[in-house]
N, C-alpha and C positions, 0 to 999 in steps of 0.2 A: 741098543738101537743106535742106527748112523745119526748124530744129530744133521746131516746134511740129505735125510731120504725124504724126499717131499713126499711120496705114498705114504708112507710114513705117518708121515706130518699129518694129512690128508687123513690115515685111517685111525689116528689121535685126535680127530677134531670127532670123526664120525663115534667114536667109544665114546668118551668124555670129553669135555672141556676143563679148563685150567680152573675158571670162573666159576667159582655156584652158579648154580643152573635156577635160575629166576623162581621156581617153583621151592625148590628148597632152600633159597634166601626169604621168600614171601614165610614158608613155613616159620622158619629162625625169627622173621619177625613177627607174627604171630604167637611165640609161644611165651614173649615176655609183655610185663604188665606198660605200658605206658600211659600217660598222659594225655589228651586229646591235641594239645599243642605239639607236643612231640610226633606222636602217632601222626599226625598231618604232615609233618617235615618229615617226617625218615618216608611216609608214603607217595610225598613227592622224588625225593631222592630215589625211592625203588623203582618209581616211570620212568626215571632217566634212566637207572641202572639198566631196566627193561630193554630201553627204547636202544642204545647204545649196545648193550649184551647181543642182540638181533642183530645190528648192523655191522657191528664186527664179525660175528661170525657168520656172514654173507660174503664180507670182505674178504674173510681168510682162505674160504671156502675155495673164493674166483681164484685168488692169487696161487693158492694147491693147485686146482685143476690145469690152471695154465703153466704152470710148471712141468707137472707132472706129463704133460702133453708131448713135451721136448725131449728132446734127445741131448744127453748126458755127455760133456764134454769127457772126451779120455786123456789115460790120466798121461 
């Protein structure tokens, strides 16, 4: 892969993400025992993770598209 192909880039965000995908971070933390104190903290930590996980990959999304819109300087 060109690490400079923004379709690329673009159909790498649309396959996978880099990040655990919220659903199978929620999982990972579900499958260990904790504590009600802790379990409260890492369940806050996982809203941000959420909240932020969403909004970067909106980010990334816009900044692909508008890339990808342009016409490629030659070389």
């Amino acid at each position: 892969m060109d690490r400079y192909d923004a379709h690329q880039a673009l159909e790498d965000l649309e396959d996978e993400a880099r990040l655990p995908h919220p659903v199978r971070l929620r999982d990972m933390i579900l499958r260990v025992r904790l504590d009600p104190a802790t379990a409260l903290e890492i369940n806050r930590k996982f809203q941000d993770y959420l909240a932020r996980y969403g909004e970067t990959e909106r980010l990334a999304r816009t900044i692909l598209e508008s890339i990808t819109a342009q016409v490629p300087k030659s070389s």
